[in-house]
C-alpha positions in Angstrom: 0.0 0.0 0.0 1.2 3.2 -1.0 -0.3 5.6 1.5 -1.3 3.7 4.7 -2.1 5.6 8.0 -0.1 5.2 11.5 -2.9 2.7 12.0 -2.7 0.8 9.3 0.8 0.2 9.6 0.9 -0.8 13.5 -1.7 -3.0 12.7 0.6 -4.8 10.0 3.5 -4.9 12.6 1.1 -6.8 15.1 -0.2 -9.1 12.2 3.4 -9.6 11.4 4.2 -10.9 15.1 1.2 -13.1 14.5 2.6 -16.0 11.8 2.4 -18.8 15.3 -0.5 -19.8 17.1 1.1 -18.0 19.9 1.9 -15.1 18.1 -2.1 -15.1 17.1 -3.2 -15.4 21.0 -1.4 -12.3 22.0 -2.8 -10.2 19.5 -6.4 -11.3 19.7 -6.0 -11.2 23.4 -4.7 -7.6 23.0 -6.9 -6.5 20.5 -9.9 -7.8 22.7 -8.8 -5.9 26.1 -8.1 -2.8 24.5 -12.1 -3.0 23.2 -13.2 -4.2 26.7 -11.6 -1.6 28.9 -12.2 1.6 26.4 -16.0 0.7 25.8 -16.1 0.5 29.6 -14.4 4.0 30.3 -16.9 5.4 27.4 -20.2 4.5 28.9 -19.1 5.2 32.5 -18.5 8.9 30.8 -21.5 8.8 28.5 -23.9 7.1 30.2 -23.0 8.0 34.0 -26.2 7.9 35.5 -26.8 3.9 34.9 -22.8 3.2 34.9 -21.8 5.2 37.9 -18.9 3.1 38.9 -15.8 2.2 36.2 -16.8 -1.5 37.2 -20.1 -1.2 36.2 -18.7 0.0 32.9 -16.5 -2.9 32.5 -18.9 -5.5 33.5 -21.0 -3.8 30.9 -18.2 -3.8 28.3 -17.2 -8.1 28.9 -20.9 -8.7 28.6 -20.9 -6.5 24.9 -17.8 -7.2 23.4 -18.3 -11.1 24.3 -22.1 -11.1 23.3 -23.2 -12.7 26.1 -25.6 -9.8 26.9 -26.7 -10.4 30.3 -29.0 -7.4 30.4 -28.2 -6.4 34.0 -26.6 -3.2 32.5 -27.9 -1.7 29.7 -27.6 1.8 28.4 -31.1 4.4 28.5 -29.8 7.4 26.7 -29.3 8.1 23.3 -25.2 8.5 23.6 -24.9 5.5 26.1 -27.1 3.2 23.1 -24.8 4.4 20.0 -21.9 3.8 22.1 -23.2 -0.1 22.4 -24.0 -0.3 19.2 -20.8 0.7 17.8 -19.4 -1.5 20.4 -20.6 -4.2 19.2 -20.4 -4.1 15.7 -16.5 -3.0 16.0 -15.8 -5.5 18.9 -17.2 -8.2 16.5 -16.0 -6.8 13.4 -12.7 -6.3 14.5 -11.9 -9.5 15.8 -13.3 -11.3 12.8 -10.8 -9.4 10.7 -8.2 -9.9 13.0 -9.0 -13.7 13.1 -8.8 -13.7 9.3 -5.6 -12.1 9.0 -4.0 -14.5 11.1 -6.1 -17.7 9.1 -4.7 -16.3 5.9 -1.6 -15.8 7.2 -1.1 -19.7 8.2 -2.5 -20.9 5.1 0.0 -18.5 3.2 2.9 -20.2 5.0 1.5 -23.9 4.9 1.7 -22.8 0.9 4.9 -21.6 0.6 6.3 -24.6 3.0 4.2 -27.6 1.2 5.1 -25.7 -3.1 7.0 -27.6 -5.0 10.3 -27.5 -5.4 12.8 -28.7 -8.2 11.7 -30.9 -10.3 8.5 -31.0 -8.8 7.9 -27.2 -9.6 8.6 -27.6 -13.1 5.9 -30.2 -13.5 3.4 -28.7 -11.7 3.8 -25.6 -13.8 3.2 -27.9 -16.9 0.1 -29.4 -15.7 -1.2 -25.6 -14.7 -0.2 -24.7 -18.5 -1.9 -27.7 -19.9 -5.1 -27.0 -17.5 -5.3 -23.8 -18.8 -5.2 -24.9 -22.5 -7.8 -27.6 -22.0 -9.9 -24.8 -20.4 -9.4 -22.4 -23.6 -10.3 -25.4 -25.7 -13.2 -26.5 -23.9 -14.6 -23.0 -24.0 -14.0 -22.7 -27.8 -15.2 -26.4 -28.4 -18.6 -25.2 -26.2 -19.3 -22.0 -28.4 -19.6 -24.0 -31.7 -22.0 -25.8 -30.3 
């Protein structure tokens, strides 16, 4: 990417740290706590009156970003509801991307360690050539008919 934002590119470093199962905990660990603990500090600002205590905040926030949704603690005003909302859908959101990332990037290295080599490359090259010419002549073959 040509023009990525300081985002952006500490989010690569972290996927970058994230090529062993290990590597994959920590940042979906991380990436889950820093949801948790700033959607708690948001509604106990925004939403004070049912979220008077920081705890109450954070209980709220574990119960939302883990969709288990007790209902104990829920938001009444306006703010305190878009807040959830937006928790939600990013909380959810994010670690489904982040959980990708880290899928793709095992599958990318089971590739690149189980390719070819050699030999080996060579002929599977010449099998994706011939595949492709069977394809062009199946295709030709089906639009005379």
């Amino acid at each position: 990417m040509q023009h990525q934002t300081r985002i952006e590119r500490r989010l690569d470093r972290q996927l970058a740290r994230a090529t062993t199962p290990r590597g994959a905990a920590v940042v979906i660990a991380t990436a889950s706590t820093a949801i948790t603990i700033a959607s708690g500090l948001l509604m106990t600002v925004i939403d004070h009156q049912n979220f008077s205590s920081l705890q109450s905040g954070l209980w709220w926030a574990v119960q939302t970003v883990t969709t288990v949704g007790y209902g104990d603690k829920v938001p009444t005003n306006l703010a305190g509801q878009l807040t959830a909302a937006l928790v939600m859908l990013f909380g959810i959101g994010f670690l489904t991307i982040i959980t990708a990332a880290i899928t793709s990037s095992f599958m990318e290295r089971s590739r690149r360690e189980h390719a070819p080599t050699g030999p080996q490359a060579a002929t599977a090259e010449h099998l994706r050539k011939v595949e492709e010419q069977l394809e062009r002549i199946e295709a030709a073959l089906s639009r005379l008919s």
